[in-house]
N, C-alpha and C positions, 0 to 999 in steps of 0.2 A: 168256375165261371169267372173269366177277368171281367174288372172294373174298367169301363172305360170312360177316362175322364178328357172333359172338355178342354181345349186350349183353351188358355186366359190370355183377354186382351187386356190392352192398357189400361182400359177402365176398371177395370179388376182391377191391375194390380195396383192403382193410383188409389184406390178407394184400400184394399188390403193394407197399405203401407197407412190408411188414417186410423186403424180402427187401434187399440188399445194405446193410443197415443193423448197428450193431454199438453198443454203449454207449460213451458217452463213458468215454475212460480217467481224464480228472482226477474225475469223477465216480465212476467205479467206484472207481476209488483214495483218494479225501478221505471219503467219507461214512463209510465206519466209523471213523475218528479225529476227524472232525466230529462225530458223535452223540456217542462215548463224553466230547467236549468239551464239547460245550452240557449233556450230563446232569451233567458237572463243575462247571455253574453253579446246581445245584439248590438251594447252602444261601440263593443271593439270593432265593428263593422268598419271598411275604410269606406267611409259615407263623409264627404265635406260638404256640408251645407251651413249656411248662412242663418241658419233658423233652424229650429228641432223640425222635424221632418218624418224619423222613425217612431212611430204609434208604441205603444206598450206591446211587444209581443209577446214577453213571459205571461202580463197580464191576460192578453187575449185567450192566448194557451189553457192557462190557471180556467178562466172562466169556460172555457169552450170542451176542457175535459169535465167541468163539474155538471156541465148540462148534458152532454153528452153522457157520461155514465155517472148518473149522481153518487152512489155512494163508492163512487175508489179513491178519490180523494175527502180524508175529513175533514172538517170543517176547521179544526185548527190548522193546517196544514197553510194557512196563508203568512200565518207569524214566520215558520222558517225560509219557506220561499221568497216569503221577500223581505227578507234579512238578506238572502241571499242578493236580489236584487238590489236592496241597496246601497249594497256592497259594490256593487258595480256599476250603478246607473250614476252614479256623484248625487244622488237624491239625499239630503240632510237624513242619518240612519235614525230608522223607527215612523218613517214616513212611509213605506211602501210597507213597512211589517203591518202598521195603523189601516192604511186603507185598505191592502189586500184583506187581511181580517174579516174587516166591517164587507167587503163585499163577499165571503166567503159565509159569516152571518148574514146578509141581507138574502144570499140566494138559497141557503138552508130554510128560511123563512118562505121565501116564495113559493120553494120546494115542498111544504108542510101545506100552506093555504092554497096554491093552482096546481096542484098534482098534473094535470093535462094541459099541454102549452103546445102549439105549434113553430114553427119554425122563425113566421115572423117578430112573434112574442118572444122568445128566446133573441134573435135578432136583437131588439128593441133595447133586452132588457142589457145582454152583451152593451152594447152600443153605450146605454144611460148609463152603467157601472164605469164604465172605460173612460169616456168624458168627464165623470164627476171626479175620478181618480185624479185624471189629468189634469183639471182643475182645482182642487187639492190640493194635489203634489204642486201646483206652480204656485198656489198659496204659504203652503209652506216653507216653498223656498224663497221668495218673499220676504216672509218673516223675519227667515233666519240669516239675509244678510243681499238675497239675490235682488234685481233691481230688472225686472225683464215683462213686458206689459203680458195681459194675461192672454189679447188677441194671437199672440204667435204661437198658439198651440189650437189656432183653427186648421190650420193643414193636419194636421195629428187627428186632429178628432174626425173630418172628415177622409182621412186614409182608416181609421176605424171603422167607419160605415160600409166602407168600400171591400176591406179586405175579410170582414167576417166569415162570408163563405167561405173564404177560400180557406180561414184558418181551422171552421169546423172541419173542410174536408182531408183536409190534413191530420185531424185528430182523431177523426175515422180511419184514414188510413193507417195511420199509428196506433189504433186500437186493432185493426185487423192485423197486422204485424204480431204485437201483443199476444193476440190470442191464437196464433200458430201451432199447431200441434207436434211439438217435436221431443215431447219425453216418456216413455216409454211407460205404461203404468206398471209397479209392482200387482203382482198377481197374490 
């Protein structure tokens, strides 16, 4: 008695090419320290303006992967990231290592007391980190020699409010990226 087998369509075979498949782990693992890096190189942008203008987007990044999947980034993870930034933002160093930090501890805390947060709450809290950052960071340069009133980092903080979504959506898309199935499982 032959066997007679069904043509397979595409859906077949799209679904067949997913099954013993699994994401790469150096991919799964590099891409959210790779983005929040490359957005670390935002001030080499060829951007002239008269007044800072470009919002923190390593920061936005940083914060918007930790809400988004809380635990892939740890929570120390803010010392090197922005070491790295400020390395390149001209921000006096150990000032973005200091704040990122404290906001990398502020939302581990959050994360422990409101377990459940919706989108505006997240928003909000994105938003208050970002600005206080901002605010901060223009302190401390300040301090350490800079002479620049604290109002010209109100376009910044409201390009912060503005560009939220679009940075979480970005960080979605880059987690679907991420988690791709394209390595093969050992059997």
């Amino acid at each position: 008695m032959a066997i007679v087998r069904k043509p397979r369509g595409p859906l077949d075979d799209r679904l067949r090419r997913r099954i013993d498949r699994a994401p790469s782990p150096v991919l799964a693992t590099a891409l959210p320290w790779a983005s929040v890096i490359l957005f670390s190189l935002a001030p080499f942008a060829p951007l002239v303006a008269s007044a800072p203008v470009m919002p923190p987007f390593a920061l936005m990044v940083l914060l918007a992967w930790r809400m988004y999947r809380p635990g892939l980034l740890p929570v120390w993870a803010g010392a090197p990231l922005g070491a790295l930034d400020d390395l390149f933002s001209g921000q006096p160093f150990g000032s973005a290592i200091m704040l990122w930090s404290a906001a990398m501890i502020l939302l581990e805390y959050v994360d422990t007391r409101m377990r459940w947060r919706g989108f505006a709450a997240d928003w909000a809290l994105a938003a208050g980190l970002t600005a206080t950052a901002l605010l901060l960071g223009a302190l401390i340069a300040n301090m350490t020699g800079g002479a620049s009133p604290l109002a010209v980092i109100g376009p910044q903080i409201l390009l912060v409010l503005a560009l939220h979504p679009a940075v979480i959506w970005l960080v979605a898309l880059l987690d679907r990226l991420r988690l791709i199935p394209i390595r093969e499982l050992d059997k």
